[in-house]
PLY file of the C-alpha trace (Angstrom):
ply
format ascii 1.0
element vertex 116
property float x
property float y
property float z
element edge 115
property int vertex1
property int vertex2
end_header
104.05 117.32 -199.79
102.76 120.06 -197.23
101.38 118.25 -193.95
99.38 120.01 -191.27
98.64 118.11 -187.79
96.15 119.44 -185.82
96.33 118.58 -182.24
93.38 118.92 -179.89
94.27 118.61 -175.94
92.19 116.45 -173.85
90.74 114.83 -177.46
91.10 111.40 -175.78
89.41 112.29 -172.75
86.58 113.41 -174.21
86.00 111.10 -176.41
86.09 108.86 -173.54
83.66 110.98 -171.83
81.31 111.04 -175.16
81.73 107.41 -175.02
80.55 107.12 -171.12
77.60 109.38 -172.46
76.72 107.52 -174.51
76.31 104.37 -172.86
74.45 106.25 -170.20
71.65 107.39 -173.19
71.92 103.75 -174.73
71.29 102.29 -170.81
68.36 104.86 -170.29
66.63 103.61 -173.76
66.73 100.11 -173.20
65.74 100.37 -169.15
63.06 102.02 -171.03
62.33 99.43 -172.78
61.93 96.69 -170.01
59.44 98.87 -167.98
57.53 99.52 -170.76
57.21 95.74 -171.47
56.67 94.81 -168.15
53.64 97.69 -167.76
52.61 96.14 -171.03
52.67 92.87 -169.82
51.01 93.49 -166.40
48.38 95.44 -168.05
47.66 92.70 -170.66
47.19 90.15 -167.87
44.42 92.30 -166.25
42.96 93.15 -169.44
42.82 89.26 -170.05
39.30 87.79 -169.94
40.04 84.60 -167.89
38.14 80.97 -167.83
41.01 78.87 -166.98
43.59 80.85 -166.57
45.85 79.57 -169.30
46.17 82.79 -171.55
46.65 85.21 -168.85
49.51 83.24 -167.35
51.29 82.31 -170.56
51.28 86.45 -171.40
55.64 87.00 -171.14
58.17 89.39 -172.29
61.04 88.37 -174.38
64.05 90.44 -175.47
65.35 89.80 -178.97
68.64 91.67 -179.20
69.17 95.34 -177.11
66.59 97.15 -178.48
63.84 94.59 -178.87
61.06 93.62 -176.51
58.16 91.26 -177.48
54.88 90.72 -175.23
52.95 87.71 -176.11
51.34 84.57 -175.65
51.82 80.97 -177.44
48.01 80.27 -176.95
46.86 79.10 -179.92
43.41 80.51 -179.20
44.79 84.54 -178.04
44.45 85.63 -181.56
40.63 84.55 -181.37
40.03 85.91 -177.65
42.08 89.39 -178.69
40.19 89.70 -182.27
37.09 87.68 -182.01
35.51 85.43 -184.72
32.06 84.99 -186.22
30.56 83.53 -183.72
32.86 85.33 -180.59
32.99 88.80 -179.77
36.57 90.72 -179.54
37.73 90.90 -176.00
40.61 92.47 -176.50
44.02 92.58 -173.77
47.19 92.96 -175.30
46.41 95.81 -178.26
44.62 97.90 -175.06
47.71 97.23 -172.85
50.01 98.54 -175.46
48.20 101.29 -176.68
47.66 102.56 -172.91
51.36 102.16 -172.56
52.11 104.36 -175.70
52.19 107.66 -175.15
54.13 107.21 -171.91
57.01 105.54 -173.66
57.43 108.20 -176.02
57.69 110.99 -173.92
60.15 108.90 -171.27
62.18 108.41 -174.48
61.80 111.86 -174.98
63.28 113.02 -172.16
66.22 110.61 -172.13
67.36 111.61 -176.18
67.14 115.46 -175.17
69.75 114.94 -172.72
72.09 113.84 -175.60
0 1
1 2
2 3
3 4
4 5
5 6
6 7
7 8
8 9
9 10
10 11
11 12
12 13
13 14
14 15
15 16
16 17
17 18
18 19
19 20
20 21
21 22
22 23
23 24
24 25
25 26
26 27
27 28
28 29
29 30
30 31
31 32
32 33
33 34
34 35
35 36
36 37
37 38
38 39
39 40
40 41
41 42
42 43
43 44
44 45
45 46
46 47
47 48
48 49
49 50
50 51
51 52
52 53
53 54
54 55
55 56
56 57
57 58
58 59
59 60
60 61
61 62
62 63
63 64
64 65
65 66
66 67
67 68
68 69
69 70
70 71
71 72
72 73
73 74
74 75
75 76
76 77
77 78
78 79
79 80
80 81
81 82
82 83
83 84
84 85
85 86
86 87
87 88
88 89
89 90
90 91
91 92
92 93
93 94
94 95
95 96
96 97
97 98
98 99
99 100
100 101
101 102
102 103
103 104
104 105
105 106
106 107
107 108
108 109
109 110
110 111
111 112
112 113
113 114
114 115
């Protein structure tokens, strides 16, 4: 049986190196993340109609695994305040706060991905 072994120099180095880039990209996407969430979340809390003062300060940020953010509330009554009912209009704070967030988050992402 014929072998051939191909040797490439510095193959460990740069893998290394690929592997430092890497994290780098990874790090960039999920510091992305958190600044999105927390303009998200600070924007939601001034969107927030307030009475008491319960929803606006129970609006948080949670991180479920590395690439996951959630902003919400555990107000029973946010879904009613954010989408209204029969006999309440919308006022709406969280949809608004993400949607103005959008556009930004893409093109941050964007620019971190090109550099791969």
């Amino acid at each position: 049986m014929a072998k051939i072994k191909l040797t490439i120099p510095n193959l460990d180095k740069a893998i290394k190196q690929l592997g430092k880039f890497r994290l780098e990209v990874i790090g960039g996407v999920v510091n992305e993340l958190d600044r999105t969430a927390l303009m998200i979340e600070s924007d939601a809390k001034r969107n927030t109609p307030e009475d008491t003062g319960r929803l606006r300060s129970s609006i948080v940020r949670h991180e479920y695994g590395q690439f996951n953010r959630t902003v919400g509330t555990n107000v029973e009554y946010a879904v009613h305040v954010e989408f209204g009912t029969r006999h309440q209009n919308a006022q709406p704070f969280l949809f608004p706060a993400a949607e103005k967030n959008r556009q930004q988050f893409i093109a941050n992402l964007k620019k971190i991905l090109s550099t791969t």
